[in-house]
N, C-alpha and C positions, 0 to 999 in steps of 0.2 A: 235799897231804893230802886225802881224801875223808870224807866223812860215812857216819857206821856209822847203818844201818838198825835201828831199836830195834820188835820186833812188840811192840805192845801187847793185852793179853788183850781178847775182848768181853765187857758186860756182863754177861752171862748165863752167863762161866764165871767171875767175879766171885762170892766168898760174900760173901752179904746182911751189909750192914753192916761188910765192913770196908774199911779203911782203905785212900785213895788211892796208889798206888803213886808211893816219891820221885822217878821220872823220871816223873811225869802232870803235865801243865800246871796252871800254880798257877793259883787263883784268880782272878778280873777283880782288879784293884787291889791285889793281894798282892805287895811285893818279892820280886822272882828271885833264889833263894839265890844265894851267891858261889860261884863256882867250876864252877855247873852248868854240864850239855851239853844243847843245844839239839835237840828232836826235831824231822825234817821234817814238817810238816803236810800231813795227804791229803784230796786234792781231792775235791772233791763232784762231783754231777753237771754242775751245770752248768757248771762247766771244762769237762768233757768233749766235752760240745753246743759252745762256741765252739770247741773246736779243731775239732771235725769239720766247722763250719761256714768256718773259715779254710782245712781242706784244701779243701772242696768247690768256694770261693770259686777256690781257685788251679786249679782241675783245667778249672774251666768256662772263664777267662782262655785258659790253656795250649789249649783246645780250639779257640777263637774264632779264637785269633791264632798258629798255627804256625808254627814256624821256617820262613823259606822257605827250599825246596830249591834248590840249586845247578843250573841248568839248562844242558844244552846243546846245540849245537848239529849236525845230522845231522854234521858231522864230528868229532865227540866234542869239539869246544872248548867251556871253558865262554859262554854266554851271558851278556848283563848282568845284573845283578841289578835289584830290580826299582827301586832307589834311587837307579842311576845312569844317568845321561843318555840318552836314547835319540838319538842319530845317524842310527840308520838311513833316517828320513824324507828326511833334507836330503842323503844319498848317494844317488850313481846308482846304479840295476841293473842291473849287469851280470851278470843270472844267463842272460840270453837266448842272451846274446855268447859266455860261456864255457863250456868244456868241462865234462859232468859228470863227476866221477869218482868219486861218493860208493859206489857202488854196483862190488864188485868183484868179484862173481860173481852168478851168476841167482839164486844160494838164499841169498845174505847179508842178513841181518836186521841193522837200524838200530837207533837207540834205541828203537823201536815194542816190540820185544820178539819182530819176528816178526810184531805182528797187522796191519802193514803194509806195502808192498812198495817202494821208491823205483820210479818210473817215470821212466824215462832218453826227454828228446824227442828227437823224432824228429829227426837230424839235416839240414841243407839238400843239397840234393847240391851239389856245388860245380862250377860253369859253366866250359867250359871255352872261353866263348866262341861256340860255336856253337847256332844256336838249332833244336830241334829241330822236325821237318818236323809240322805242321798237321795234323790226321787228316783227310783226305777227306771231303769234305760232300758226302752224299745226292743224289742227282738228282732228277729229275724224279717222280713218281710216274706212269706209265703206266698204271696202272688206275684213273686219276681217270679220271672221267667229261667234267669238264671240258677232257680232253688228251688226246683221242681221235685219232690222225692218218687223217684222209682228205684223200688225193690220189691226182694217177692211178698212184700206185705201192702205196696201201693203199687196199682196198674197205669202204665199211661195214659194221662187224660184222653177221653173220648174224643173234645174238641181240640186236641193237642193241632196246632200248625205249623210250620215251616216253612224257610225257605233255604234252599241247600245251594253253597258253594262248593263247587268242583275244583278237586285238587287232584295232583298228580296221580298217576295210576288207576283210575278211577274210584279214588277217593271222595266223600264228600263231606263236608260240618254244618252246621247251620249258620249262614250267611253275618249270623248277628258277633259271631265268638271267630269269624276268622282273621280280623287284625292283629286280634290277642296272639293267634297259635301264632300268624306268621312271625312275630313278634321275637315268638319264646323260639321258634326253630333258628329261627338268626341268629340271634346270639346265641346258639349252643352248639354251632359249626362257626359260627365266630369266635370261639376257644378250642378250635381244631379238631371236636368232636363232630359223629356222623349218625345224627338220629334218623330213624325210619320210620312213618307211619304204617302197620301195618294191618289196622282195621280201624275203620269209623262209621259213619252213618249206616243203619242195615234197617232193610224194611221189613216187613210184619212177616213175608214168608220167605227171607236171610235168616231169621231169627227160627221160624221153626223148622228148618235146612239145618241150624244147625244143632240146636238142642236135638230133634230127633237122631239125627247122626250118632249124637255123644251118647244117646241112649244105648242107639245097637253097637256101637263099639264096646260100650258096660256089659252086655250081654253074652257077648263075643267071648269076652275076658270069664263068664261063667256067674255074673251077678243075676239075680231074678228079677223080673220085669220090677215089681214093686221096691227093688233094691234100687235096682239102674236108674228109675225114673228121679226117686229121692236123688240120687248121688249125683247124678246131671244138672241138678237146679244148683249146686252151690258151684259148679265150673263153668256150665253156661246158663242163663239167665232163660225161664220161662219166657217163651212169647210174650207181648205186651208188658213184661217186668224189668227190659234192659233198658241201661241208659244209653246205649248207640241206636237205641231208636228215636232217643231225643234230639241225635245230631248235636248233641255237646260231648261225647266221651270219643277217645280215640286209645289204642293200643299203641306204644312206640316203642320200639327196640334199638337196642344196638346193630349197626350192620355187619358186625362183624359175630355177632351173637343174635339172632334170629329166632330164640327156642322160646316160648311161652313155657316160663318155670323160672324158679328161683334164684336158678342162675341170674338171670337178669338182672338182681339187685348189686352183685358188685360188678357191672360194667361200669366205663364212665359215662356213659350216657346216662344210667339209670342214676348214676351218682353225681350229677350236676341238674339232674330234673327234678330229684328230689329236693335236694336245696333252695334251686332257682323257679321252679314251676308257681309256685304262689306268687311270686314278683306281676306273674302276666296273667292269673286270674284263676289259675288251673292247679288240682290237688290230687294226688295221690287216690283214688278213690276208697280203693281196699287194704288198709294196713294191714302189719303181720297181724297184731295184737285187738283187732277189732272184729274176727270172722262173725262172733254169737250175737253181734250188733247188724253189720251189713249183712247176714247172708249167705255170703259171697268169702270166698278163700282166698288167702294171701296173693293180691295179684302186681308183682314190682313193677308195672306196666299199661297199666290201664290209668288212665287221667281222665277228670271231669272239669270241666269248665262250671264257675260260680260267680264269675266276676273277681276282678282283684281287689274290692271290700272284704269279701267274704273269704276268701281264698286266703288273706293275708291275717285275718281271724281265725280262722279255721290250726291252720301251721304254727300259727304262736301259739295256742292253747292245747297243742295235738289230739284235738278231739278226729272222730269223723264227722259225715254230715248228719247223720240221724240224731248223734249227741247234741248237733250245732243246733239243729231244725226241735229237740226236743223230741225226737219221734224213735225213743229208744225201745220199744215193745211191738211186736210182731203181731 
C-alpha cells in the first residue's frame, strides 16, 4: 500500500481567519484524532544541502579510488591484478631465448591502440660452425714519411725535403726523429753504457766522397774498375741510394770499440740497441741474415728510424723493411 500525496494550500491563498484544515497538523500537545491519516512532512532546506553534500562526498571517493581496470598483456591475456602476487621477479626471462611472435604483420597494432609499434629483435644468425674469414688489415702506409724505401733499387725521392737538427760533433738527423734518438741515447748511458754517433745526415756530395773513395781503395787492393765499382755499392750506398741522406739512419758504436765491422755486434752497446732500439722507433737496418734482400752487407751498426709503430712490427716478426713494405725484388 503507498501513501497518497495530500497538496496542502499556501498561506496566502488561505482567507484571513479561517479555520485550519482537518488534514493540517494538530497542535504541539493536542491528541491525534482516531482514525486520522498521516500527511508526509516536507523537507526544508537543509535536508537538501546534506544530501547534496553525501552525493558530493561519494562522487570525490569514486574519483580518488577507481575500479581497477583489468590489464593485459601484449598477447591479449589478462595480467595480474594488482592484488595478487607478483611472481614475475623470482622467474626467469626467457624473453631473450624465445621467439617473438606478438607481432603478425608490419601494420598490426597492439594494445597501444596503434600509437605504438612492437619492435621484433634482431634475430642471431645461427653458426654453422664455420668461422668467417677476418677482413684484411691495412698495410703499411707508404706515404709515411717515416717509410720511405731507399735502396739501390729505389732512388731518393726528387722532392724529398728536410729539415736537419744539429747534434753534437757536427752531426745532424731530421728534426722530425730527434725526440725518439734523444730518447733511446738516454736510456742507454742510463744503464752505464757509452754509445757514440758516428755518422748521420750526409748530403749528395758526402755520399759520392765517399763511394768513390771506396772505389779507389778496391782498386788499390788490385780489384778492376768493374769489380770495385760492383763491390762498393754493397758497403757504401750509391749516391742518391743511401738512407743518411734521408736524415733518418745514423751509425753508432761503441766508444770503446770504434771499428765499423762485426766486431760491433758483441759490444754492449750494440747488444742493448738491438733489443731496445725498437722501444723508440729505430731498427737494426741491415741484418746478418737479410744482405740478398737489402743490398747492403751485414751492418751491426747502422739504424733507421720508422717510427715506434712500425719499428715495434718490424722486431716482433724479424723481417726487414723491404719484407715489411712488400718490396722484396730488386
Amino acid at each position: 500500500m503507498y501513501e497518497r500525496e495530500i497538496t496542502v494550500p499556501s498561506r496566502s491563498s488561505r482567507p484571513s481567519g479561517s479555520s485550519r484544515p482537518s488534514g493540517s497538523p494538530r497542535p504541539s500537545g493536542s491528541p491525534r484524532p482516531s482514525g486520522g491519516r498521516r500527511r508526509r512532512r516536507r523537507r526544508g532546506p537543509a535536508g537538501l544541502l546534506l544530501a547534496l553534500a553525501l552525493c558530493a562526498a561519494v562522487g570525490v571517493f569514486l574519483f580518488k579510488n577507481p575500479a581497477p581496470a583489468q590489464a593485459q598483456n601484449g598477447d591479449g591475456r589478462d595480467a595480474p591484478s594488482a592484488g595478487a602476487p607478483d611472481n614475475s621477479a623470482g622467474a626467469p626471462d626467457n624473453s631473450a631465448g624465445a621467439p617473438d611472435n606478438s607481432s603478425g604483420g608490419a601494420d598490426e597494432a597492439g594494445d597501444d591502440g596503434g600509437l605504438l609499434s612492437a619492435v621484433k629483435p634482431e634475430e642471431p644468425v645461427p653458426s654453422n660452425g664455420v668461422t668467417p674469414p677476418e677482413a684484411p688489415q691495412e698495410g703499411p702506409d707508404r706515404d709515411d714519411w717515416r717509410l720511405i724505401l731507399v735502396n739501390p733499387w729505389n732512388f731518393l725521392p726528387e722532392d724529398y725535403e728536410l729539415t736537419l737538427k744539429q747534434l753534437d760533433n757536427g752531426h745532424a738527423v731530421d728534426e722530425r726523429c730527434y725526440p725518439d734518438l734523444q730518447e733511446m741515447m738516454d736510456a742507454c748511458r742510463a744503464d752505464g753504457l757509452s754509445p757514440m754517433i758516428c755518422s748521420s745526415y750526409r748530403t749528395q756530395e758526402k755520399q759520392e766522397y765517399l763511394y768513390q773513395n771506396k772505389i779507389n781503395r778496391l782498386v788499390a787492393q788490385g780489384y778492376s774498375q768493374e769489380d770495385a765499382v760492383a763491390a762498393a755499392g754493397t758497403v757504401v750506398a750509391v749516391p742518391g741510394t743511401s738512407e743518411h741522406q734521408l736524415g733518418l739512419a745514423l751509425d753508432i758504436v761503441d766508444v770503446n770499440n770504434q771499428n765499423l765491422d762485426e766486431s760491433q755486434e758483441s759490444t754492449a752497446v750494440q747488444q742493448w740497441l738491438m733489443a731496445h732500439s725498437w722501444e723508440y722507433g729505430f731498427i737494426l737496418r741491415y741484418p746478418n741474415d737479410k744482405s740478398e734482400i737489402t743490398g747492403i752487407i751485414y751492418e751491426p751498426w747502422h739504424y733507421r728510424y720508422v717510427g715506434r709503430e712500425a719499428a715495434e712490427e718490424i722486431y716482433s716478426q724479424g723481417v726487414c723493411l723491404e719484407e715489411y713494405l712488400g718490396e722484396t725484388e730488386g
